[in-house]
Residue frames relative to the residue before (quaternion, step in Angstrom):
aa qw qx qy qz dx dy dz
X 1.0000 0.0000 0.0000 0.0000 0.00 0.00 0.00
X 0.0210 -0.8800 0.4743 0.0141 3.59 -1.04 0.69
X 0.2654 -0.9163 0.2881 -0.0839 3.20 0.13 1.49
X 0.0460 -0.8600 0.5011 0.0850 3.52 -0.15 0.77
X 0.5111 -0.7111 0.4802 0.0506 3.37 -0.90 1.77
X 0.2024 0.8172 -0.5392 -0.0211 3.53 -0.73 0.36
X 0.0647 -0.7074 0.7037 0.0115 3.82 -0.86 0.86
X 0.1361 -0.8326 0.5356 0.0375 3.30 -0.34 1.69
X 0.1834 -0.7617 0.6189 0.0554 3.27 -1.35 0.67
X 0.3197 -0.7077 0.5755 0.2563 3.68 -1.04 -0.12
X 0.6231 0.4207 -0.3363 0.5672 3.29 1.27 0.46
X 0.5858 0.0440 0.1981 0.7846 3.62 0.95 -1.50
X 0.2336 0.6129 -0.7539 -0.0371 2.94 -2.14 1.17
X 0.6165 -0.6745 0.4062 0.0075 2.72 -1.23 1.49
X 0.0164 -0.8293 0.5586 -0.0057 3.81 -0.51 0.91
X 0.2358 0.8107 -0.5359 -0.0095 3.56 -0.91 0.04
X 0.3187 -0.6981 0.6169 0.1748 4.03 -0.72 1.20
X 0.1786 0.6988 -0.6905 -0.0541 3.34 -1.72 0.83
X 0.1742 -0.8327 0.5067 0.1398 3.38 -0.75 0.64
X 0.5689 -0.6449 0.4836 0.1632 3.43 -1.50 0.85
X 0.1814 0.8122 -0.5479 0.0847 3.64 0.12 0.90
X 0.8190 -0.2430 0.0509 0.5173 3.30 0.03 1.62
X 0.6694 -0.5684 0.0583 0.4748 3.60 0.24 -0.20
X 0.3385 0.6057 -0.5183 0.4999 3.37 1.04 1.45
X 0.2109 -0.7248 0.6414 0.1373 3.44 -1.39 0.77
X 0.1978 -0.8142 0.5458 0.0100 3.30 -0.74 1.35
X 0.4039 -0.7415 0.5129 0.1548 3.39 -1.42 1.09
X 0.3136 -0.8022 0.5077 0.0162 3.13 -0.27 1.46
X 0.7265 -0.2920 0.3348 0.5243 3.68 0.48 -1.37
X 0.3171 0.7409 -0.5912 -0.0319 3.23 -1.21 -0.04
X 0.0247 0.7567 -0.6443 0.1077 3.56 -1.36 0.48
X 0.2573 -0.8577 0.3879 0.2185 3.33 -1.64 -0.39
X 0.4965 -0.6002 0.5238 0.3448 4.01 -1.00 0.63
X 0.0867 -0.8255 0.5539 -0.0656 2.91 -0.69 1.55
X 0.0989 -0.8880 0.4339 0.1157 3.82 0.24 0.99
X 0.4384 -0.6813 0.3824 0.4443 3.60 -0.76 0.60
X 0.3886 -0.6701 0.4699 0.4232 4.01 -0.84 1.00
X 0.5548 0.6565 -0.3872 0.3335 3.81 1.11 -0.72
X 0.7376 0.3501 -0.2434 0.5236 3.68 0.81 -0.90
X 0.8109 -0.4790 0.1873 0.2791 3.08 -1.70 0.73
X 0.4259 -0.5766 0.4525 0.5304 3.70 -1.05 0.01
X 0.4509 0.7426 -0.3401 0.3600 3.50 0.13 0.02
X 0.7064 0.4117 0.0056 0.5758 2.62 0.84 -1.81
X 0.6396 0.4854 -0.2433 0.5442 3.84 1.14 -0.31
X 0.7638 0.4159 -0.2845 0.4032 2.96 0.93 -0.84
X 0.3256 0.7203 -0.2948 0.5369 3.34 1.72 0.25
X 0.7916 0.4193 -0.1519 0.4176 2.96 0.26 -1.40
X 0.7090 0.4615 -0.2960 0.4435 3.45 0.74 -0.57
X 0.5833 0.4963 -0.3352 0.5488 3.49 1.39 -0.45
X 0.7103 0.1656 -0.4334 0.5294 3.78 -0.15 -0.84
X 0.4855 0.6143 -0.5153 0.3485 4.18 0.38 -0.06
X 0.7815 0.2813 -0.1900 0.5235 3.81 0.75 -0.84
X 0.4906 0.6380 -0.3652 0.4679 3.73 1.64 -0.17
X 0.5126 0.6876 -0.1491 0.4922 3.19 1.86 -1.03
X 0.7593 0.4415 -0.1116 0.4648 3.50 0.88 -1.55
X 0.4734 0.6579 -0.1590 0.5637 3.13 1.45 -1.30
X 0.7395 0.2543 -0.2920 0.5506 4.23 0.18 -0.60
X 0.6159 0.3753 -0.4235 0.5481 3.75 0.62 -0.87
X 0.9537 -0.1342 -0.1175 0.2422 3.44 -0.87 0.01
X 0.5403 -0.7437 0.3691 0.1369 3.16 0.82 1.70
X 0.2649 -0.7414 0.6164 -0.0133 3.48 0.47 1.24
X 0.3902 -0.5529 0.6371 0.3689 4.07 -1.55 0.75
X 0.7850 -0.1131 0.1451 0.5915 4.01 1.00 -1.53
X 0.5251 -0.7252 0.4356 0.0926 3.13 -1.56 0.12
X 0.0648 0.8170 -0.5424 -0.1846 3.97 -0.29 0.81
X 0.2407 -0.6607 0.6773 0.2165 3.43 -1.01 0.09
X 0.6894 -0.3530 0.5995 0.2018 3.46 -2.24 0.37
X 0.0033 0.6928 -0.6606 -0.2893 3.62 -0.55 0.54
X 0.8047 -0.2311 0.3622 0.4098 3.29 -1.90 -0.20
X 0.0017 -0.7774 0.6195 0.1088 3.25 -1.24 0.49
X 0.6292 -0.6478 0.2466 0.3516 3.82 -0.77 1.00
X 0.1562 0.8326 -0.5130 -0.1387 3.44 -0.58 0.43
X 0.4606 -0.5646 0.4482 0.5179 3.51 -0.87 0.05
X 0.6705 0.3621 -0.4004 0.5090 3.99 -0.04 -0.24
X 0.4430 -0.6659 0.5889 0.1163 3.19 -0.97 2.23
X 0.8527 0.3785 -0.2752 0.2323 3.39 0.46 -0.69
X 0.3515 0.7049 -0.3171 0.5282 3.15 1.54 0.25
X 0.6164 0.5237 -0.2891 0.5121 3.74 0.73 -1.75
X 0.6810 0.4458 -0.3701 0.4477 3.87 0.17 -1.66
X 0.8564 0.2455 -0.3547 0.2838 3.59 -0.16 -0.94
X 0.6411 0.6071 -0.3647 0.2958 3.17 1.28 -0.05
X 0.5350 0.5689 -0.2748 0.5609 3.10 2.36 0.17
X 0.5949 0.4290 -0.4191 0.5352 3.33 1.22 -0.27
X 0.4597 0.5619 -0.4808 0.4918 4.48 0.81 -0.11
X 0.6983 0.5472 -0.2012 0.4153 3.41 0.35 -1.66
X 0.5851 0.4034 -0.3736 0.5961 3.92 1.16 -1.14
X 0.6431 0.5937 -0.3496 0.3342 3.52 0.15 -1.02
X 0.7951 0.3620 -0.1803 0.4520 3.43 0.75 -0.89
X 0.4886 0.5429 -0.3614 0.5795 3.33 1.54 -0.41
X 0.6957 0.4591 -0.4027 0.3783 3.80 0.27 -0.49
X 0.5770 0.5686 -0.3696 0.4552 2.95 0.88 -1.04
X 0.5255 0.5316 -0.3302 0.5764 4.07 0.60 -0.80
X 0.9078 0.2651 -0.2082 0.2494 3.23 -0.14 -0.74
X 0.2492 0.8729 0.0352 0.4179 2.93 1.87 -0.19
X 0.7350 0.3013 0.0892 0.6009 2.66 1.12 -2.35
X 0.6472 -0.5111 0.4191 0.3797 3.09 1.34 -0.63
X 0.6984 0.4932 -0.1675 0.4908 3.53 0.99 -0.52
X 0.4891 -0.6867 0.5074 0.1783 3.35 -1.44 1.29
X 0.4154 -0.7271 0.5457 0.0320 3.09 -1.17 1.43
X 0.1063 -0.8115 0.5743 -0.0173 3.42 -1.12 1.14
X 0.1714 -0.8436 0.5032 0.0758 4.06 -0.35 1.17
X 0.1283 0.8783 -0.4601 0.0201 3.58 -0.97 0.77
X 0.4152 -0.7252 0.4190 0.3553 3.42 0.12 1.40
X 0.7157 -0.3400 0.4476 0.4145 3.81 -1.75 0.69
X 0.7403 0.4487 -0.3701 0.3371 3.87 0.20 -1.00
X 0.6521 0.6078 -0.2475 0.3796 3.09 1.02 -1.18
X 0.5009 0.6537 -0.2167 0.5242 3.77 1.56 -1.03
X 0.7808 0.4001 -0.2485 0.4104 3.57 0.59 -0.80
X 0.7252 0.4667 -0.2650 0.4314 3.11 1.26 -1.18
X 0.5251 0.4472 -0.5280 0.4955 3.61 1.60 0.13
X 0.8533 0.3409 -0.1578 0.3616 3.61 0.05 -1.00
X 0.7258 0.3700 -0.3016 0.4953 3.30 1.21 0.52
X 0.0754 -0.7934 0.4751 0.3729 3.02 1.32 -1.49
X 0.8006 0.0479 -0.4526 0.3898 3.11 0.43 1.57
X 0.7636 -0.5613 0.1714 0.2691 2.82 -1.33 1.38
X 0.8152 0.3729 -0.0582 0.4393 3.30 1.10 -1.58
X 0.2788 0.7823 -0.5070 0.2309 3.48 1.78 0.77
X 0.8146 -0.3863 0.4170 0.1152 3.50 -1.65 0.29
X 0.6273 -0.5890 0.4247 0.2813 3.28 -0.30 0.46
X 0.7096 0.4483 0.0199 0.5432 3.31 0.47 -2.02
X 0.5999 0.3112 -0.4777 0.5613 4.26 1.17 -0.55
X 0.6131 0.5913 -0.3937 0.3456 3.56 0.54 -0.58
X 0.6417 0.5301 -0.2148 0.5110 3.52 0.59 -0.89
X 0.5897 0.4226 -0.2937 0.6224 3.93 0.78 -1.22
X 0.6556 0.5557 -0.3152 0.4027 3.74 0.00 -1.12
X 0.7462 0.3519 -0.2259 0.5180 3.78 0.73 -1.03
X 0.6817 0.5161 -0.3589 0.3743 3.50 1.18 -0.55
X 0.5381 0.5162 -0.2725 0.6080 3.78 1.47 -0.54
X 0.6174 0.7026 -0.2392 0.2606 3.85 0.51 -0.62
X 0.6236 0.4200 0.1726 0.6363 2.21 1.22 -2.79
X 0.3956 -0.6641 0.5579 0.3020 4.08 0.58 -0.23
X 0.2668 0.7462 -0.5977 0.1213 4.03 1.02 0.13
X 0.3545 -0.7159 0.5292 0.2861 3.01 -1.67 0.28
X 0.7256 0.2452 -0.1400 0.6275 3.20 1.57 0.16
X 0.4758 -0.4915 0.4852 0.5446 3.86 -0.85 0.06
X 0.4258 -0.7323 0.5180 0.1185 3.30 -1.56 0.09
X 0.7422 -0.3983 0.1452 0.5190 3.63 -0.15 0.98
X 0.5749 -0.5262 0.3884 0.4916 3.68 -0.71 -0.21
X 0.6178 0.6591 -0.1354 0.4070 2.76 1.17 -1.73
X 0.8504 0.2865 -0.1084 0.4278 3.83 0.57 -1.28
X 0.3518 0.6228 -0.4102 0.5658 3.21 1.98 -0.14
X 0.6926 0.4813 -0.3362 0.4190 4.13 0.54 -1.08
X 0.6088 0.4323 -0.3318 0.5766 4.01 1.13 -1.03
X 0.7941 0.4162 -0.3061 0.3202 3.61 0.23 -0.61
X 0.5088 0.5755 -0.2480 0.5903 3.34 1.91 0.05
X 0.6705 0.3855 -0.3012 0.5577 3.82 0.97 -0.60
X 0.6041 0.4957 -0.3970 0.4813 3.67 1.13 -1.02
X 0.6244 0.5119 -0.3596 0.4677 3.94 0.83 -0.95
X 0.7240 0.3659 -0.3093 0.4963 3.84 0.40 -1.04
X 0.4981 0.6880 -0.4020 0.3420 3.79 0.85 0.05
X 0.5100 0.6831 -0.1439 0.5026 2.87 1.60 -2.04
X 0.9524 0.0691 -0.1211 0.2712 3.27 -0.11 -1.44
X 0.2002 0.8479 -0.2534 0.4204 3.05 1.73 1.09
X 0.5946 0.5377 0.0112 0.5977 2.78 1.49 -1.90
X 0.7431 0.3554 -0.1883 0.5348 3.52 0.34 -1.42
X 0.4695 0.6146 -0.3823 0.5057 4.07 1.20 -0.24
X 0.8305 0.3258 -0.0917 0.4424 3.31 0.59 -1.52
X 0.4902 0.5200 -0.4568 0.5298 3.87 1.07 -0.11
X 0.6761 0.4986 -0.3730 0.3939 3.63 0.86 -1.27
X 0.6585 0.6070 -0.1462 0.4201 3.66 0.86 -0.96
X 0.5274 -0.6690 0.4674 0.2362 3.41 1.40 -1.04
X 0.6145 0.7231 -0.0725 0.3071 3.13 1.57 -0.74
X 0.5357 0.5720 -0.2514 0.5680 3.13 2.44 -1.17
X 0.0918 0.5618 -0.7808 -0.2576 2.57 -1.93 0.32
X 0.6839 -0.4058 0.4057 0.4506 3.40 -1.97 0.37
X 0.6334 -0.6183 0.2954 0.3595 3.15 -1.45 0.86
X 0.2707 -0.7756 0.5506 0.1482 3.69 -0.56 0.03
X 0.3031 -0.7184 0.5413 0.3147 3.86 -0.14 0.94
X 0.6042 -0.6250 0.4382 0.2286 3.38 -1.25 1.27
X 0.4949 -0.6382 0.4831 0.3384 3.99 -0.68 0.26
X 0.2446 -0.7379 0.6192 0.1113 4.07 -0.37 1.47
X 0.8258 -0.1759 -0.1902 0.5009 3.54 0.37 0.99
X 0.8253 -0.4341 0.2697 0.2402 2.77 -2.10 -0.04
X 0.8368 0.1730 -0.3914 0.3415 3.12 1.17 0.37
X 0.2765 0.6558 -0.5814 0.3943 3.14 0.98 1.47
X 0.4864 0.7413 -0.2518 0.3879 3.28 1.07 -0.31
X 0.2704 -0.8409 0.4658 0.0525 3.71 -0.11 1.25
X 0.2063 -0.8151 0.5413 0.0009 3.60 -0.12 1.89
């Protein structure tokens, strides 16, 4: 399975592919969508879509998890960081592929095993995991952390009984079972 991470931003969002080869996680890629802060939101919010529509054809991800929202106290901050997050979700869906969400806490407690770890254990943790030769951006360290807690999500739930195989999402309303 091969999973592309994402930790959207409206400034920088972050992407990063690992794949599951038997019971090794492999680094695949990872990097980031840098949008200009000068040009419109619009225009940004573009950019991050054909940017991950981009990622999304080079290496044909199986599915996709994304960062959920985290709370902040500056309303405006939250919205655009929900309108990045829509952006990148479309793109996913788009392609055709089934989208998975996982709050920051949840991320640690896969790749660290605890919830309330550190940045910097998180980052070290992906860099021993992933075989890096260096830490990875901040930004692509975060996609390669959601793409990693995906992984062992999946492999959580197969153990449990709980998975099913992925299932492309319905691209409208009446593919959709009522």
């Amino acid at each position: 399975m091969r999973v592309l991470g994402i930790d959207p931003g409206s400034r920088i969002t972050g992407y990063g592919i690992v794949e599951q080869q038997g019971n090794r996680l492999v680094h695949v890629d990872n990097g980031a969508i840098f949008t200009d802060s000068a040009a419109d939101f619009p225009g940004r919010l573009k950019r991050i879509f054909d940017g991950l529509c981009s990622v999304i054809a080079q290496y044909r991800p199986d599915e996709v998890a994304v960062e959920n929202i985290f709370f902040s106290t500056n309303a405006q901050s939250a919205l655009k960081l929900g309108q990045a997050r829509g952006a990148a979700i479309v793109a996913a869906v788009h392609a055709g592929l089934p989208v998975a969400e996982y709050t920051a806490l949840q991320v640690k407690q896969a790749v660290v095993g605890q919830g309330r770890a550190e940045k910097s254990q998180v980052q070290k943790m992906l860099k021993a995991l992933l075989g890096l030769p260096e830490i990875a951006q901040a930004d692509a360290s975060d996609a390669l952390a959601v793409a990693v807690c995906h992984i062992n999500s999946f492999a959580l739930k197969q153990m449990t009984g709980s998975a099913k195989p992925a299932s492309r999402k319905p691209t409208s309303w009446r593919d959709m079972k009522l």
